[in-house]
N, C-alpha and C positions, 0 to 999 in steps of 0.2 A: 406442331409448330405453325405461326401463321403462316398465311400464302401471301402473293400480292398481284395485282389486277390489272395494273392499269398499263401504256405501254413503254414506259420508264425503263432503263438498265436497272435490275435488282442482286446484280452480281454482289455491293457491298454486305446488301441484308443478307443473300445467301452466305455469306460466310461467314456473316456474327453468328445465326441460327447454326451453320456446323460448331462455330466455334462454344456454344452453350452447352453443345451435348457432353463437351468434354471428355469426347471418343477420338481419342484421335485425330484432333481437329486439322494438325497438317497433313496427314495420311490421306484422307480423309478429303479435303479440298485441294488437293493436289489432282487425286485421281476423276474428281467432279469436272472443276477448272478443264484438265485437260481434254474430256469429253466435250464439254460447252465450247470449247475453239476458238474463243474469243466471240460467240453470239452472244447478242443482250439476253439475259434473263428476264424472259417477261413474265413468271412466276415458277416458283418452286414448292417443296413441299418437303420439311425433311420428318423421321420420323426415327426413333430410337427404341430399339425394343431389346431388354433383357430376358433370358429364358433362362431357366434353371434345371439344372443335369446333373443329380446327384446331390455333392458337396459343393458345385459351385455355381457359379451366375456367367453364363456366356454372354457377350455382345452382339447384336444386329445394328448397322444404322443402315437405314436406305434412304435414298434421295433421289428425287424424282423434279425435272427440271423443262419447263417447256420454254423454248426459244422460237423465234419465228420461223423456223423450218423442224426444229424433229424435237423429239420427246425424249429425254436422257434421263436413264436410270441407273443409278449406282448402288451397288451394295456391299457394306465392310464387315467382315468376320473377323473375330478372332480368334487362334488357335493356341495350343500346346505343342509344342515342340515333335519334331517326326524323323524321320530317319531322314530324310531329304534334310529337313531345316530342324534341327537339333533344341535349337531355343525358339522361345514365345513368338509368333507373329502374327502377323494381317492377313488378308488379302482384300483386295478390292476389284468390285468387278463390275466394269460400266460398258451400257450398250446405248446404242444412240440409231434412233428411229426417227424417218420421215413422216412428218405428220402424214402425208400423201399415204402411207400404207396404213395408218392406225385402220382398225374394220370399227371396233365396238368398244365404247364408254361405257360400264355398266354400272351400276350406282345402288345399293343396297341400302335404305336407311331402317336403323330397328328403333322404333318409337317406342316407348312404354306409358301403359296404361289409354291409350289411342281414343279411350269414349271421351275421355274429359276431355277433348278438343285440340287444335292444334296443339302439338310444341316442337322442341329442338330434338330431332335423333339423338338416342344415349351411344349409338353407336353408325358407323359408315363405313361399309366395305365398299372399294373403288377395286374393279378389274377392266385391264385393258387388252385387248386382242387385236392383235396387228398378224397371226397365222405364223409367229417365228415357233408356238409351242400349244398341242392337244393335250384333251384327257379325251379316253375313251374307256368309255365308261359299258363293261359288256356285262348282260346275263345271258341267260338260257332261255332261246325261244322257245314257244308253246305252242301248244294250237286247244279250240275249246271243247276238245274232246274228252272226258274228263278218262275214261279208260285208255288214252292212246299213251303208248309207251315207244313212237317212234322219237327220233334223235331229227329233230326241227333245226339243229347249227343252234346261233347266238343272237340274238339281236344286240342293239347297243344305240350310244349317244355320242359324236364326237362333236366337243365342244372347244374352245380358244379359253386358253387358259394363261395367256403369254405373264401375267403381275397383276399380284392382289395384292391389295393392302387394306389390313384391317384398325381403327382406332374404336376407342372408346371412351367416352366421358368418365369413366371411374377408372379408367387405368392412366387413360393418356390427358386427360382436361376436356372442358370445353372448346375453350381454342384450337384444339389440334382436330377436333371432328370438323367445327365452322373450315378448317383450315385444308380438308382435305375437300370437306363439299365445293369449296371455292373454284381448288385447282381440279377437280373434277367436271366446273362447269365452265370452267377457261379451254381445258383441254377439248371437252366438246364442242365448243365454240368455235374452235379452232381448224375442226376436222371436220364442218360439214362440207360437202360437195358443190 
């Protein structure tokens, strides 16, 4: 879905764009709405992704929303019925960050075919670490001793893993990659020091 840039209230755009996906769209902008708090939207980014399980097609949408103070992210599931909630429902689940604590805008673009000269990424993962969520990432240390059969512990990687998002020109459009690179460089923008 597009973004928008400028320092405009983009609340209305943000909720034609929920209202397109036709997920849920008051569920959906309710739970958005209520995170934003009444701040202008000074860009969003919504994004829709079906998975499939089986015999059927589950739901994602996530929304991702920068206002002049924090970063808000929402995300809506759908489920099948449970011992708790017997019949079909939602959930929605929105968290809201100060831009002051974002750490890392990281920005992946996969080019294809790369000798023939510039073009448009076919695809753009956006990960943001603000330290609410790791991966660590362990093996088995070594040492270069090729006969040593001592027990060296683990080494490892712990990395900021707080929200990724991935689009792709053949799944999701053009528009929705330009549309994440955009909020990708607003959001950086936003958080320099």
């Amino acid at each position: 879905m597009p973004t928008r840039t400028d320092e405009q209230d983009h609340s209305v755009e943000l909720r034609r764009a929920i209202d397109r996906t036709g997920y849920y769209p008051e569920v959906v902008a309710d739970g958005v709405e209520a995170a934003v708090a009444g701040e202008r939207v000074v860009q969003f980014f919504v994004h829709h992704e079906p998975t499939f399980e089986r015999d059927e097609v589950r739901r994602h949408l996530s929304v991702v929303v920068l206002t002049p103070s924090r970063l808000i992210l929402a995300h809506t599931d759908e489920h099948d019925g449970d011992d708790l909630l017997p019949e079909p429902y939602t959930s929605t689940s929105t968290e809201a960050v100060r831009l002051s604590a974002v750490r890392s805008v990281v920005v992946t673009r996969m080019v294809a075919n790369p000798t023939s000269g510039p073009s448009r990424p076919a695809e753009v993962v956006m990960t943001i670490g603000w330290g609410g969520v790791g991966r660590l990432d362990l093996e088995p240390a070594g040492c270069n001793d090729p006969n040593c059969e001592a027990d060296h512990g683990y080494t490892g990687v712990l990395a900021p893993d707080d929200f990724s998002l991935r689009v792709s020109a053949a799944a999701d459009g053009t528009d929705a990659v330009s549309g994440l690179l955009a909020f990708a460089e607003a959001l950086s923008a936003r958080t320099q020091s």
